[in-house]
C-alpha positions as CSV (number, residue, x, y, z in Angstrom):
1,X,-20.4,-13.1,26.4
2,X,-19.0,-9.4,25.9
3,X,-18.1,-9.0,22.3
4,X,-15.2,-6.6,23.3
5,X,-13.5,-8.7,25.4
6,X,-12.5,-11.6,22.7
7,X,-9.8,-11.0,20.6
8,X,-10.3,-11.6,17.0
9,X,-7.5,-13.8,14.8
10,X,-7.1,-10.9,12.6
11,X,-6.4,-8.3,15.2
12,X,-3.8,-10.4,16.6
13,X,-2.6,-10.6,12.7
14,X,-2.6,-7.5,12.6
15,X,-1.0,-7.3,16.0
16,X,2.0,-9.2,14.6
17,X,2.6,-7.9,11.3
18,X,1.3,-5.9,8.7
19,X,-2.4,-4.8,8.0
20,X,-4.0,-6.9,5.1
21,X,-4.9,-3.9,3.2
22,X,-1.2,-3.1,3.6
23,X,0.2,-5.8,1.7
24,X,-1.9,-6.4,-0.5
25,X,-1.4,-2.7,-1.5
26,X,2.1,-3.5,-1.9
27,X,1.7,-6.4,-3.9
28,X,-0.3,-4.4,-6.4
29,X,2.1,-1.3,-6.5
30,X,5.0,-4.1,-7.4
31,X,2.7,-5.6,-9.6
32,X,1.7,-2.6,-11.8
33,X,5.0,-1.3,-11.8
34,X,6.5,-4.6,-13.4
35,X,3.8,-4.7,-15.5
36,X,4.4,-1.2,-16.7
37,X,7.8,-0.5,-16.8
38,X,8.7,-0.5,-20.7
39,X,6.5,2.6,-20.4
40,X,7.6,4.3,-17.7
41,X,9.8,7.0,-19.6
42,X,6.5,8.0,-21.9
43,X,5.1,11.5,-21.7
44,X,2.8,11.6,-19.0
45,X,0.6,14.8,-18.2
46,X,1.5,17.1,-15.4
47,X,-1.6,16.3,-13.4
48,X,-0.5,13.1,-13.2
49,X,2.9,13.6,-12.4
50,X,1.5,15.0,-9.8
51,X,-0.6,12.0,-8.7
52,X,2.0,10.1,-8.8
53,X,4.3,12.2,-6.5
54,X,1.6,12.0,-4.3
55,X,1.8,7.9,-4.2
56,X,4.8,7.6,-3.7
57,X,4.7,10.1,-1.0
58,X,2.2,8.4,0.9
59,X,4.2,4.8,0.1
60,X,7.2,6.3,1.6
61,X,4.9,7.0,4.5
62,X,3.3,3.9,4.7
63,X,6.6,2.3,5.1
64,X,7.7,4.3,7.5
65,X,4.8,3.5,9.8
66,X,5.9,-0.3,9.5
């Protein structure tokens, strides 16, 4: 039997709604930022400042791809 020709249940998941790696990306990004919010308005360094301009840039991005 060819290999190719069958289609997996997870690429018809994936077919139908979001990749795996997707949400669970989304549940942790909720997750941390619930579990750090009383911090959220501490000092932070500029480097990452940066890094985080760059999440959210690529979450924005991600979402938009959905």
């Amino acid at each position: 039997m060819d290999d190719k020709s069958e289609k997996s249940p997870l690429s018809e998941q994936e077919s139908e709604s979001k990749r795996p790696d997707d949400a669970r990306l989304e549940k942790l990004a909720h997750s941390l930022r619930e579990k750090y919010a009383d911090i959220s308005d501490e000092p932070v360094p500029e480097n990452l400042k940066q890094l985080i301009e760059e999440l959210r840039e690529a979450e924005k991005k991600a979402q938009t791809r959905h």
